[in-house]
N, C-alpha and C positions, 0 to 999 in steps of 0.2 A: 504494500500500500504506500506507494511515493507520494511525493506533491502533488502530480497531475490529479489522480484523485483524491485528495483533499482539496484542489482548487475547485473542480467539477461538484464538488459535494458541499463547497461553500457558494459557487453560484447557484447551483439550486437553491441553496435556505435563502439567500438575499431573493430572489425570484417569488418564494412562495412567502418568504416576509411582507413584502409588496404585495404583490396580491390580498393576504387576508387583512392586510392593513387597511386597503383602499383609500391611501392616500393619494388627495386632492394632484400631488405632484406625478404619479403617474403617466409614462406614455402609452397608451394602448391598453392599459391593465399592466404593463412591467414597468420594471423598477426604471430610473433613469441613467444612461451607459454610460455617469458620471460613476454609479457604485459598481458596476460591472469594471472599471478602467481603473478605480481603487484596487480592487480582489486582484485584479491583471499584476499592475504595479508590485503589489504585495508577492504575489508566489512567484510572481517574475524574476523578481530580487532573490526571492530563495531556493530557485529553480537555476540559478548563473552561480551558486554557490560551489565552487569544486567540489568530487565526488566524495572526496576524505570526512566531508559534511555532511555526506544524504542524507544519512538516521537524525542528526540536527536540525538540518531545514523543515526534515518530513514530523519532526516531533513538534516545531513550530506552527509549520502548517496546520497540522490537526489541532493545538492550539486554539487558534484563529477561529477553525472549525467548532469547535468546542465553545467558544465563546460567542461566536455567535448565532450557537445553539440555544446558549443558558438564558440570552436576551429576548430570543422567540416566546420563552415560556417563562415568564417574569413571574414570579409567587404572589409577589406583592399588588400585581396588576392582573386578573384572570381574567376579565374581558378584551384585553389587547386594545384597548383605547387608550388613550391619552386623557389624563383629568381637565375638566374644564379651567382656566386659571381666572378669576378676575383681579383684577388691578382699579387701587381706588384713588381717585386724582385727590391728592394734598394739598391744601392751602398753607402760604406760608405769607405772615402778615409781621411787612418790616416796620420795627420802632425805630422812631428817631429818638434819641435823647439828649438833651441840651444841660452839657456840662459847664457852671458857672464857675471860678475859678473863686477859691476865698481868699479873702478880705486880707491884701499883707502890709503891714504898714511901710510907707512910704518911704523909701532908703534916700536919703543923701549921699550925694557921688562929689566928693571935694577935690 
């Protein structure tokens, strides 16, 4: 099990992420070939790794794989939506304040 497939099996999951997301950003129903050029980048680089590495790149790669597995199936979130966020406009109300200076009695300069 090399890179190739852990790259093949992390396009998948970014493919079927998209999809059950149904994010607004989608082309066609798939993801955009900005995340597709990412995953590229990524195994590409660990794919030009001399061979004295392969068990390194392939253990990174699935990594990767791995991680963005654990993000599909969030615990915390089991609808796969995103929480609605609101944001509340703050007023901010500037003082002036008028500093008098006290009373010093008046020096003679000889």
């Amino acid at each position: 099990m090399g890179i190739t497939t852990a790259w093949i099996a992390e396009m998948i999951l970014i493919t079927y992420r998209n999809q059950k997301s149904g994010a607004p950003d989608n082309v066609a129903g798939f993801p955009l070939p900005a995340d597709y050029l990412a995953s590229f980048a990524i195994f590409g680089v660990l794919a030009a790794l001399p061979d004295s590495a392969s068990k390194l790149s392939g253990a990174v790669g699935w990594g990767y794989v791995v991680a963005t597995f654990l993000n599909l199936f969030n615990p915390t979130n089991p609808t796969g939506k995103k929480a609605a966020t609101t944001t509340t406009a703050s007023t901010t109300s500037t003082k002036t304040a008028t500093v008098t200076p006290a009373s010093t009695p008046a020096a003679t300069l000889i």
